[in-house]
N, C-alpha and C positions, 0 to 999 in steps of 0.2 A: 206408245207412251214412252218421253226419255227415260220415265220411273223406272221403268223394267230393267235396264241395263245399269243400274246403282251398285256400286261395286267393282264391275267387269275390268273398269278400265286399268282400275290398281291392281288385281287381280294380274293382268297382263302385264303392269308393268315389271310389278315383284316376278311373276313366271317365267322372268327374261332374265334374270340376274344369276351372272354364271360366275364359278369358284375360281379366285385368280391367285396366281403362285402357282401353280402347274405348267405353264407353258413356256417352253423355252425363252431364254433371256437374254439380251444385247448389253452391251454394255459402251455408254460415249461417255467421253468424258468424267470417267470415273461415274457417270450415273445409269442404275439397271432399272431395265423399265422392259416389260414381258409384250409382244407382240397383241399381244388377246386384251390386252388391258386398253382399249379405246371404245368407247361409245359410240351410237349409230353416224357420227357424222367426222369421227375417225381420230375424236380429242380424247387426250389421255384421262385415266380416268385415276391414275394415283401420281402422288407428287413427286418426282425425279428429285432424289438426294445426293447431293455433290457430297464425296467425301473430303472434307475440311479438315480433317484430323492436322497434315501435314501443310496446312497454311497458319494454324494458330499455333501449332506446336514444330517446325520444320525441324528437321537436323541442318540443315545447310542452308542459308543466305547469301546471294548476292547482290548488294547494292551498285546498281550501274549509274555513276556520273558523284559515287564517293568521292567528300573534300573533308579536306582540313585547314585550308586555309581560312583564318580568320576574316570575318566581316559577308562569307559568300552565306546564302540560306543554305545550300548543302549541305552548310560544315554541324552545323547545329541537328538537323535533320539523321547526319550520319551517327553523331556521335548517342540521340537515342537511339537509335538502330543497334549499336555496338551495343548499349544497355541492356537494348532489349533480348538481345541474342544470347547473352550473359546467362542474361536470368533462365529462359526456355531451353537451354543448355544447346544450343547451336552454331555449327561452325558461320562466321560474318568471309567474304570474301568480295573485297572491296572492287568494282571494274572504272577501271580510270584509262585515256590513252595517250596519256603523257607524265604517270606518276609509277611511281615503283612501289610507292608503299602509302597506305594512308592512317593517320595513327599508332605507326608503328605493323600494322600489317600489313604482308605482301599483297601487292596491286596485279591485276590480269590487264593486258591491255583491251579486252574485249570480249563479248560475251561468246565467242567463237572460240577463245583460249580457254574457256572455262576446261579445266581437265579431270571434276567428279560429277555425279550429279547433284544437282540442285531444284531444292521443295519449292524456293520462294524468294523469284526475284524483285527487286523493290528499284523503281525506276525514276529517279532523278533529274531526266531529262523532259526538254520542252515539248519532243514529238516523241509519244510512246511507239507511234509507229514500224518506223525502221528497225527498233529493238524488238519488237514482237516479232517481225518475220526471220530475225537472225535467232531469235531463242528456240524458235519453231524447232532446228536443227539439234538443239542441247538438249531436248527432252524436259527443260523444266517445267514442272506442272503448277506454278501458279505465279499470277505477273502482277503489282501494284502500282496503277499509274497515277501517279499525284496533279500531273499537271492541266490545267484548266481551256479554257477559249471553243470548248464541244459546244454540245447541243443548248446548253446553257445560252447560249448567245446566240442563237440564231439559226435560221436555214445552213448557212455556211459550217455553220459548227455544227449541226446536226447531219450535215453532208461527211464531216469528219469524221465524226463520231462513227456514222455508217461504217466509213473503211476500215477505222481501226475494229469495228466489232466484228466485220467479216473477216480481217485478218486473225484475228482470235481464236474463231469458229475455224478456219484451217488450221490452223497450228498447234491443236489441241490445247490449247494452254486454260485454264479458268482467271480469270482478269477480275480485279478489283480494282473500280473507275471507271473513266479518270474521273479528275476533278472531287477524289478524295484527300484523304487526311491520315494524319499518323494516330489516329483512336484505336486502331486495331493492336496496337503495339505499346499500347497504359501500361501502366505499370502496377498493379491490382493486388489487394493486400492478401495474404497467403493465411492470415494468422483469424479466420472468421471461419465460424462452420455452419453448416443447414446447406438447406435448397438456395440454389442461389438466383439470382436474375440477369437474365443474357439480353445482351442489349443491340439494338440494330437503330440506325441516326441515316437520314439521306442529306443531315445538314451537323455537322459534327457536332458545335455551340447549343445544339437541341439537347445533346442527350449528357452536355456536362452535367445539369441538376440530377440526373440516372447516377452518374457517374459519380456524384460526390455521397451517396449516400453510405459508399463505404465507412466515408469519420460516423455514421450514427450508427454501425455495427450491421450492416446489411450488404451481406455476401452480393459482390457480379464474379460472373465467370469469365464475360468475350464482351466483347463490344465490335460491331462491325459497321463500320462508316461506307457507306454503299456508293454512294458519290452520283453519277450521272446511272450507273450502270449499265452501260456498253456489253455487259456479260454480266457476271454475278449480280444478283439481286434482291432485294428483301426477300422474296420468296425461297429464295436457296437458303437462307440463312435460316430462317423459319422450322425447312425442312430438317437440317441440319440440328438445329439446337433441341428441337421438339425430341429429339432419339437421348440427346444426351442427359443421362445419369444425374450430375449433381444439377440440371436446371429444374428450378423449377416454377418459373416464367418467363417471358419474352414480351420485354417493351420495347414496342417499335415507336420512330417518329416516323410520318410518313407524309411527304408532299405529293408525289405522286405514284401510281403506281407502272410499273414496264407493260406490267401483261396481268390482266380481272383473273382469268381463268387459271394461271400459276399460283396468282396468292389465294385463291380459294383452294386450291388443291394441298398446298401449304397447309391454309390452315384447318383442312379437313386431318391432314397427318395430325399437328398437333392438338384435334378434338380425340382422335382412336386412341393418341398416348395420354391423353386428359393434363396435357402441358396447356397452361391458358396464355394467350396471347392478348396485349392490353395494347391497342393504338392508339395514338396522335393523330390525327388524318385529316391535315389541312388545305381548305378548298372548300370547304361549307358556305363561302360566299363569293360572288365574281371576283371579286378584291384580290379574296385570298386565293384562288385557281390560279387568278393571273400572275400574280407576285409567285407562288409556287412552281410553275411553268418556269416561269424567268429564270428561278433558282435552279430547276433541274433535268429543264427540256424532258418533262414524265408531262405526258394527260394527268389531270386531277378526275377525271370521269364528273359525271351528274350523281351530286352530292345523294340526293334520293335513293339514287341506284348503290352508291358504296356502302350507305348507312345499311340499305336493306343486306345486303350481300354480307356485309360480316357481322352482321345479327342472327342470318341465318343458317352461317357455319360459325357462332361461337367468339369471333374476335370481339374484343369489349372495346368501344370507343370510347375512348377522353377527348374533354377538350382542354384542358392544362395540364402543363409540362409534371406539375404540383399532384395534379390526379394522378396521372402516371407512375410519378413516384410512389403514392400512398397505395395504390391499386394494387399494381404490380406485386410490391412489398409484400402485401397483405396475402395476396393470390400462392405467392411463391413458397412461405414461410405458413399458413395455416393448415389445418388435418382436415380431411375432411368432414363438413360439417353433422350431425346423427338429427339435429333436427332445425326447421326452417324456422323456427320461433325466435325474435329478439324481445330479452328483456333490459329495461332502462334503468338503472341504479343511480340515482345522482343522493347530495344533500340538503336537496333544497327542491320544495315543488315547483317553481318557477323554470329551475333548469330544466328536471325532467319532463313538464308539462311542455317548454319548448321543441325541446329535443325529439319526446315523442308526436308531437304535431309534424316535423319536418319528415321524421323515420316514414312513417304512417302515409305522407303526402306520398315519398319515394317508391312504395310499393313495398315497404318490409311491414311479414306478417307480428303485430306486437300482440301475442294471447294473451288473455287475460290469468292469471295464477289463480291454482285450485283454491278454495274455500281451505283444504290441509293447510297447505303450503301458505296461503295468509296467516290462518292461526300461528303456525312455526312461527313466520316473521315475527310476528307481534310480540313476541317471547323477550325480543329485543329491541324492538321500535316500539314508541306510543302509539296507542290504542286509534289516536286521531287523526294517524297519519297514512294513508292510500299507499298502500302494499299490494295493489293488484296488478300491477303493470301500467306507470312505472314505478319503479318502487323508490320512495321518499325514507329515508331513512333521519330527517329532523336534524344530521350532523353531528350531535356526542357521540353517537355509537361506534361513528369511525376512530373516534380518538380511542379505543378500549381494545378488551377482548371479544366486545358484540361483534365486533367491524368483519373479522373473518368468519366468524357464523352466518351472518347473513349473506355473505358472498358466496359460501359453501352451499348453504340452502337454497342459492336460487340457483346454480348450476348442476344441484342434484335433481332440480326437475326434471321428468325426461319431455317436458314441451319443448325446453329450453337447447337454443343450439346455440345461443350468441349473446351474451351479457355484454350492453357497453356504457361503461360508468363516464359523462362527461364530468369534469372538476375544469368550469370555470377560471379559476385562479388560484394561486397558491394563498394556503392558512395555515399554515408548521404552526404546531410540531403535526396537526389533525391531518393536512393532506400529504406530510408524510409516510406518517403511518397507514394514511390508505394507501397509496402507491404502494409501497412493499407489503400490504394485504393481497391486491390485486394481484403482483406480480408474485406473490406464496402459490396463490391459490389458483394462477394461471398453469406454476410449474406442475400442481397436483391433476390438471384434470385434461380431458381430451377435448374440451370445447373451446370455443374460441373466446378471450378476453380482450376488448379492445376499451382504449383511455383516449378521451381527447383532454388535452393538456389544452386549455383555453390562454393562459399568460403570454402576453407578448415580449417576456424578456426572453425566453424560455435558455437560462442559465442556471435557474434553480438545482439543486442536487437531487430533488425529489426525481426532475422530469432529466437531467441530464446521465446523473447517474443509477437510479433505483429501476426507472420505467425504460431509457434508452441501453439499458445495459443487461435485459431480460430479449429473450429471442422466442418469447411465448404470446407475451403481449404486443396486441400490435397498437399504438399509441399513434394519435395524428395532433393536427395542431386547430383544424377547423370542423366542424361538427358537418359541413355540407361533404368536406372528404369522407369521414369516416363512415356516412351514411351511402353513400357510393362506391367505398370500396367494398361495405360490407353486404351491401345490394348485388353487385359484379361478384362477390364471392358464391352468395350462394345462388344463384344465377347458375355461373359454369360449373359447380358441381350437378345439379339439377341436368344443366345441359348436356353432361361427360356421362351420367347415371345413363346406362343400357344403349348411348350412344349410338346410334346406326346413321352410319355416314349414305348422302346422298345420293352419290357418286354410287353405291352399290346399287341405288334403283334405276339406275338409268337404264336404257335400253340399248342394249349391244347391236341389236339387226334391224332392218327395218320394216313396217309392219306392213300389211297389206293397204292398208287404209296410205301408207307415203307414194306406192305404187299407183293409185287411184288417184291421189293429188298430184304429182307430179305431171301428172297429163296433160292439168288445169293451167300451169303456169306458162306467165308470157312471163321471159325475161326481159329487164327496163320498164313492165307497164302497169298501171292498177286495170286490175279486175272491176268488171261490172259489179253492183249490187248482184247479180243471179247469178254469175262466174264465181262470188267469194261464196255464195252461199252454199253452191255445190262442191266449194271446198271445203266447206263445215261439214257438207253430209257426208264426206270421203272419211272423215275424222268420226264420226257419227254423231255430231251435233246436230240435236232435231232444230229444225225450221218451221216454219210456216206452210201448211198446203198452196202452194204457189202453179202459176202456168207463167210463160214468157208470151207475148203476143205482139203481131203488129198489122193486127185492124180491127175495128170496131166491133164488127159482127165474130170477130174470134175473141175477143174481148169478155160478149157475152157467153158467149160457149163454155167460155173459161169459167167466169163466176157463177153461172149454171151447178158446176164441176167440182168448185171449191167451195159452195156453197155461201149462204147470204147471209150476213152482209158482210162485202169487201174489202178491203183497200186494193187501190190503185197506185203505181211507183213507177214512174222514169225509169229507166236502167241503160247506164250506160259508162262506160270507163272512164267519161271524163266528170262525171259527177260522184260529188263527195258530200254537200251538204243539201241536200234536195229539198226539204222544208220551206229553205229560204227561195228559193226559186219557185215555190210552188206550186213543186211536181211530186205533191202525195196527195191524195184526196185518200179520208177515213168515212167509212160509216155507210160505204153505198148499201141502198138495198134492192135495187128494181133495175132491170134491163135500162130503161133510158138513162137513167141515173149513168153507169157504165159507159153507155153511147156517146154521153155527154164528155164525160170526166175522162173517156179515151180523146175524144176530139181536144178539147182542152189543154191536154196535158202534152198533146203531139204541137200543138200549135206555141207552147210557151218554150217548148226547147227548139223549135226552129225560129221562131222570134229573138233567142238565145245564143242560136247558130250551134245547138249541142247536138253532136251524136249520138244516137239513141240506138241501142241492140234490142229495144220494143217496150212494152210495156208492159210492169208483171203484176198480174192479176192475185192478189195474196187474202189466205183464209183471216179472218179477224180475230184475234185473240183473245181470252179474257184476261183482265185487268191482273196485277201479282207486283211484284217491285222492280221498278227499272233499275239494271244493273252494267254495268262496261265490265267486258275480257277483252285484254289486247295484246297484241308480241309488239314491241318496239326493239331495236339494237342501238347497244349501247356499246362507243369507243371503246372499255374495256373488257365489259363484261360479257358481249354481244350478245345473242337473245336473251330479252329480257320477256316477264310476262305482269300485267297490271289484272288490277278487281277494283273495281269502286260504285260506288253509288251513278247511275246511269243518266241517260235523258239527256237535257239541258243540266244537270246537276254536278256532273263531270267537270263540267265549263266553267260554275258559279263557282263552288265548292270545294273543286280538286281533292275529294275526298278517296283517294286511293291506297293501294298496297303494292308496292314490287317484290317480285326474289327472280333467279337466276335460276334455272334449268340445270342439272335437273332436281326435283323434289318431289316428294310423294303429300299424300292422302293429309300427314297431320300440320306441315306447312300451307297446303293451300286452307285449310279452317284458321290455321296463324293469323293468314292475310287477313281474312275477315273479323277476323275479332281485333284489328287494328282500326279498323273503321271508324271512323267518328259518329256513321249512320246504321252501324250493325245493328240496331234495335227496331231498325224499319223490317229487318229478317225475322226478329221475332214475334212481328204484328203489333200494330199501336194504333190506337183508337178504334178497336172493335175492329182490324184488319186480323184474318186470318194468317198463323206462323207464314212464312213462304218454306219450299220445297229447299232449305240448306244444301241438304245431299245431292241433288238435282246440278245445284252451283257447282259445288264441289268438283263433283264429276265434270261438269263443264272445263273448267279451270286445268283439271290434267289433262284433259284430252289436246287442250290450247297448248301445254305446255309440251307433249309429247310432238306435236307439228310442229312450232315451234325448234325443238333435237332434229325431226327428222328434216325437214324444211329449212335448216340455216344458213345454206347454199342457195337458195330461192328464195326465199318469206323476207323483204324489207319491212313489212309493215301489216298487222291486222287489229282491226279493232271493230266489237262486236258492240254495237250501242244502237238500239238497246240489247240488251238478254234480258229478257223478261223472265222472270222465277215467279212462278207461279204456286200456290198455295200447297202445303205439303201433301205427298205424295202425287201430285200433278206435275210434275217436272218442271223443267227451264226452256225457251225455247226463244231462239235468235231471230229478233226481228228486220233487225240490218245488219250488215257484215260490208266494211271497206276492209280490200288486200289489195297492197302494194309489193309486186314480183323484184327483185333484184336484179 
């Protein structure tokens, strides 16, 4: 019984997970990464951090193909350069080869004259090429190529692209671009304090609305325009900002990604420093893959696979520019929350009653307030008004001294982690006075206060100066942001809480049961139905009491052997949907029956012209819920693993779950409680619970061949798994696998 082994397999997985930081360490590219630190199929298993210190903040600049001549784009380009160099207190060293001076400073004729060294060269030329193999020799450690016609446009420029990336890769340099932008060198106001928000763009125009929220008083530290990325990448930047001190988010926009398994690694760093990470990630539709390819020769990957993937390490997906902003904001700038509870403060039950209908739809928990805690309110609200969550305050109370009692009283709840008061519109002097109550008793307490300021003029004094000039309150302008960002907030605290990153259950060597399957594989071919199955039993997926046969009187023998009554199944490499060809016969129970249902079954796949490795005689099951386990590879992310409602149901329905490899014990129960059919697990209509644990285990063991198999394994998919009633375990009725 699979019963018996519930447990084992996580048991094994966690028993593998070895101490890293102890073994010696290399260092490329200014990035350390320890030998021991790779998983069974030899991928890294923490994220390589460039140190960027001396690209954001260099001592020395050289601009190669520096102008001053009026009307050129250089000359405009140059002259923020010189600003920017100013401001970050570092030397500018203009390379021209035919000018002496540009701006008044001395000119090099070439990047070969350079005679100190240099952090950070900035390349104003149309082929960055030639200039990366000549910097090679100057030791400068980082290159920015602005100019465009890469992968962005085609094979030919992705042919490009190639060279300059490999010329990159020898010449030690770390490259930003091409086909970026001067973002990285804004001009950023100094005079803002808190946690700030670090910004990453693959389309610079993305992240101007990031960019301008400094006028509303909300700190950035960096912004990095990543461009085609030839070499640096979202992912570096990730790693990079997640270490550093004053951030305290990372808004990305994201068209595509370089490499699945870097930005998971990314952002598995920034889950252990509990730095949240807020994406853009556009490609949700063919439309938009396509147009985003166009933009930046990156795969958009299978929207499916990206959603699940940085759901499951933590990255919070937006889909406007406008979410981003408020998200982020909110992420970067609040304490951590003490408890999940939001309560709804408006003045007027209409507002509140909407607001908490939408809260409520979102997934934010809204508790009802104690029977105390009513009484308190009422001290100051009439009698008739619903002070249980949300709380209706009738509107005079704000204009007084009540107005801050009651906002004190409902964050001394300790249900209470999140008080958010929407105000509609402005009503002065009343909604000024509540704003600077909000914002008193925002500065008084460690919870979180948030305002949505509803008015479309939004010039008022109340929301420009009183609420946008507090760095406590986090204020939005539409009730579906604030309810999202405040959802995403306390989401990643929940998720950062005792954190244990994935990557540490992964399994380092590989097991014995990889040893046993690899046996199994043909490389280029699918597996027979009884070839994938004895790859399931390598892995220790129970099957079916099964025999393979090819002829009638061993037919019987068989079913004799597996006992009555049968199924019967074709089996052979070139079959995948055998139903439809009707080559399974269910339910025999008598020797003729067998005689027959072999004869038949031999004569429809030579009628077919199918190759048959025999015919397999299989024990009959009892009934439980049809279920799919399957590894598919995905462009980015490469093994993936699916769970869904099974059968024909898969096909109608598409009721599935992905995540990425590797993951333990309380991500595969994740998957299923995404289910839109999970309730079929728990028995419905007088069906008994089915064996959860049973699946469960199933699902890692898929996922662990899957790691160990990613060199061999194109394709498995297990339909049905029948899960059968609790503590009866799961047991694989068909298995198609396709070898590499």
């Amino acid at each position: 019984m699979l019963g018996s082994t519930h447990g084992t397999f996580t048991t094994d997985l966690r028993a593998r997970v070895v101490a890293c930081g102890e073994s010696p360490r290399t260092t490329v590219h200014g990035v350390t990464a320890a030998p021991g630190d790779q998983d069974v199929s030899g991928r890294p298993l923490h994220a390589p951090v460039p140190d960027l210190d001396r690209f954001f903040r260099p001592e020395s600049v050289a601009v190669v193909g520096a102008s001053d001549a009026e009307g050129r784009p250089n000359t405009g380009i140059t002259r923020q350069l010189i600003a920017w160099a100013e401001r970050v207190g570092a030397r500018l060293v203009p390379v021209h080869p035919t000018r002496t001076s540009v701006f008044g400073i001395d000119c090099v004729p070439s990047v070969g004259a350079l005679t100190e060294p240099v952090d950070l060269a900035v390349l104003l030329v149309a082929d960055p090429l030639p200039v990366i193999e000549q910097l090679a020799e100057t030791k400068v450690r980082f290159a920015v190529a602005f100019a465009s016609g890469f992968a962005e446009t085609g094979e030919a420029g992705a042919a490009a692209q190639e060279r300059l990336a490999a010329a990159v890769r020898r010449s030690g340099i770390r490259l930003l671009g091409p086909n970026t932008n001067l973002n990285a060198f804004e001009r950023f106001r100094e005079d803002l304090e808190g946690p700030a928000v670090a910004l990453i763009t693959q389309s610079g125009h993305q992240g101007r609305p990031v960019f301008t929220l400094q006028e509303l008083g909300v700190r950035l530290s960096h912004w990095a325009p990543t461009g085609n990325e030839a070499d640096l990448e979202t992912s570096d930047f990730i790693s990079y900002f997640a270490g550093r001190p004053e951030v305290g988010a990372i808004a990305c926009y994201v068209e595509g990604l370089k490499d699945g398994r870097s930005f998971l690694l990314a952002a598995d760093r920034a889950a252990r420093h509990g730095v949240p990470v807020v994406a853009v990630k556009v490609g949700r539709t063919e439309t938009g893959a396509r147009t985003a390819a166009s933009h930046t020769g990156k795969l958009t990957g299978a929207d499916q696979v990206v959603d699940a993937a940085m759901r499951q390490f933590g990255v919070i997906r937006v889909d406007g520019l406008d979410q981003l902003q408020d998200t982020a904001t909110l992420l970067a700038r609040a304490r951590r929350p003490h408890a999940d509870g939001v309560v709804v403060y408006s003045i007027s039950g209409g507002t509140g009653a909407h607001f908490a209908d939408l809260a409520t739809a979102a997934g934010l928990a809204l508790p009802t307030l104690p029977a105390a805690r009513q009484d308190e309110l009422h001290q100051w609200i009439p009698e008739y008004l619903s002070v249980s969550n949300p709380v209706d305050n009738g509107g005079h109370p704000v204009g007084d001294w009540r107005g801050r009692k009651i906002i004190d009283a409902i964050l001394a709840d300790p249900s209470v982690g999140v008080l958010i008061c929407p105000i509609t519109g402005p009503f002065p002097p009343m909604s000024d006075r509540l704003a600077q109550d909000l914002v008193e008793a925002a500065e008084a307490t460690d919870k979180l206060v948030c305002v949505v300021w509803g008015s479309p003029v939004g010039t008022e004094d109340a929301y420009r100066t009183t609420l946008l000039g507090s760095s406590r309150v986090a204020t939005f302008r539409t009730f579906a942001n604030c309810i999202g960002a405040v959802k995403a907030y306390l989401d990643h605290h929940r998720f950062t809480t005792g954190y244990r990153s994935p990557f540490d259950e992964a399994p380092r060597t590989p097991s014995p049961s990889f040893r046993k399957a690899q046996a199994l594989m043909r490389p280029g071919r699918r597996l027979s139905e009884h070839a994938a199955k004895q790859l399931l039993r390598a892995y220790g997926i129970r099957v079916p009491r099964e025999q393979l046969v090819t002829s009638a009187a061993a037919a019987v023998r068989a079913a004799g052997l597996v006992g009555y009554p049968v199924v019967m199944k074709a089996s052979g490499a070139q079959l995948a949907h055998k139903t439809e060809l009707g080559l399974v016969k269910v339910g025999l129970t008598s020797a003729s029956q067998v005689r027959d249902a072999y004869r038949e079954l031999t004569d429809i796949a030579r009628f077919e012209s199918i190759d048959l490795d025999g015919i397999l005689v299989c024990q009959m099951v009892g009934r439980g819920v049809e279920m799919v386990v399957g590894v598919t590879r995905d462009e980015l992310f490469g093994p993936t693993v699916t769970v869904g409602l099974g059968g024909v149901l898969v096909e109608v329905l598409n009721d599935t779950a992905v995540r990425v490899p590797p993951f333990g014990e309380r991500e595969a129960r994740s998957m299923l409680a995404e289910l839109r059919g999970r309730a079929l697990l728990d028995g419905v209509r007088g069906a008994p619970p089915a064996d959860v644990d049973a699946l469960v285990e199933v699902v890692l063991r898929v996922q662990r061949m899957a790691l160990e198999l990613d060199g061999d394994l194109a394709e498995l998919d297990i339909n049905p798994l029948m899960v059968l009633p609790r503590g009866q375990g799961a047991v694989a009725l068909d298995a198609l696998a396709v070898c590499r």
